[in-house]
C-alpha positions in Angstrom: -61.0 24.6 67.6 -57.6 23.9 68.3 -57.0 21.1 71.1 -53.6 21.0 73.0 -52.2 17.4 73.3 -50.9 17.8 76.7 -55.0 19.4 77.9 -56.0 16.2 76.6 -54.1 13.7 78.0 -54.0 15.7 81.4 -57.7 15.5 81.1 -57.7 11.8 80.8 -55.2 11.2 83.9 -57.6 11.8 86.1 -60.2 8.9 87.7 -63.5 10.9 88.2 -62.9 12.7 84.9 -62.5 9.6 83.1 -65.5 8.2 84.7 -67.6 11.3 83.4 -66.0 11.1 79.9 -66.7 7.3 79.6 -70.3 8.1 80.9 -70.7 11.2 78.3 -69.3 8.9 75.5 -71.4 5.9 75.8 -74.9 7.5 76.6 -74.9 11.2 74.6 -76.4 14.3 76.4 -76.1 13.8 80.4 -77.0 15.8 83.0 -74.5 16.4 86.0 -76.9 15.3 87.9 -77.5 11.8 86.5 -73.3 11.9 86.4 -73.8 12.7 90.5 -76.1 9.7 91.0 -74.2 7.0 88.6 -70.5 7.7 89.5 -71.5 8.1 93.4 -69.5 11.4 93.6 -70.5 15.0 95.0 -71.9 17.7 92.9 -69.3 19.8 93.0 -66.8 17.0 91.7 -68.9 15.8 89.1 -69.2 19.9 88.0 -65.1 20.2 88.6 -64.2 17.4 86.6 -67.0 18.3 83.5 -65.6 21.6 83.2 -62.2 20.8 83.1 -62.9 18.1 80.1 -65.0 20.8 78.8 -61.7 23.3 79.2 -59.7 20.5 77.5 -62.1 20.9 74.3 -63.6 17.3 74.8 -67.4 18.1 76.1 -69.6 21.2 75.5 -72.3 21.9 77.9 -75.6 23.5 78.0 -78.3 25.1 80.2 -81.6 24.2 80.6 -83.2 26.5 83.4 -81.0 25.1 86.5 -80.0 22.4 84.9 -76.1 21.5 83.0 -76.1 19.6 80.3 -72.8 18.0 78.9 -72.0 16.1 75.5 -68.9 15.2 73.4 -67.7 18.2 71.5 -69.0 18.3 68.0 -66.1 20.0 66.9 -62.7 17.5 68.0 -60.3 17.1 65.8 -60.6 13.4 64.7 -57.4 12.1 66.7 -59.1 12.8 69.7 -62.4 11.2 69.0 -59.8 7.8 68.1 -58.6 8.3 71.7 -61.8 8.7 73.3 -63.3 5.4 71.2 -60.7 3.8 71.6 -60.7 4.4 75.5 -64.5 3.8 75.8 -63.8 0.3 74.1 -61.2 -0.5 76.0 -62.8 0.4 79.3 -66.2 -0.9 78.5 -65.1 -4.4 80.1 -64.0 -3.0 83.5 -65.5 -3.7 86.5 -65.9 0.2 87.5 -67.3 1.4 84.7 -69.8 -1.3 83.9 -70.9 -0.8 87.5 -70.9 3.2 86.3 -73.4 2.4 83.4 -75.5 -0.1 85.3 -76.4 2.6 87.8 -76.5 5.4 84.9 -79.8 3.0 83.2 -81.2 2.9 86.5 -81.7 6.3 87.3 -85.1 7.7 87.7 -83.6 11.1 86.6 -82.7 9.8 82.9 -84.5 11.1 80.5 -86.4 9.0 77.7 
């Protein structure tokens, strides 16, 4: 898969899709559900801003009856997956995104 610098970075300059990247990158598999609950944003938000990292080549999805699933792409070229560590590192320590994860452990919905 060929990934577009400029879809990538455009990707990133947004809030609520960095939130759900950072949420993707440090737990795996989530639901936009669980991405609804921690990040405290509508459905259709949390859905817009998945599918456009998912048009940027950075998360592939699947279904599960009703139910989305999102992960990192398994097929990034590797300078992307050094911007999105490096970004998760880098962001683990701020105040938003800790709140993020704190409320992303908390949910009933997560699966064991």
């Amino acid at each position: 898969m060929h990934i577009q610098h400029v879809q990538v970075f455009a990707a990133l300059a947004n809030e609520a899709r960095l939130r759900c990247l950072q949420l993707v990158a440090r737990n795996g598999e989530v639901c936009v559900c669980e991405v609804v609950e921690a990040l405290g944003i509508s459905q259709p938000s949390a859905s817009k801003a998945l599918n456009a990292l998912k048009s940027a080549g950075l998360l592939q999805d699947r279904r599960e009856a009703n139910w989305s699933y999102y992960a990192l792409a398994s097929s990034m070229p590797d300078w992307v997956s050094a911007v999105i560590a490096a970004s998760s590192r880098d962001l683990a320590s701020s105040p938003g995104f800790i709140a993020d994860q704190k409320r992303f452990l908390r949910l009933d919905l997560r699966r064991r």
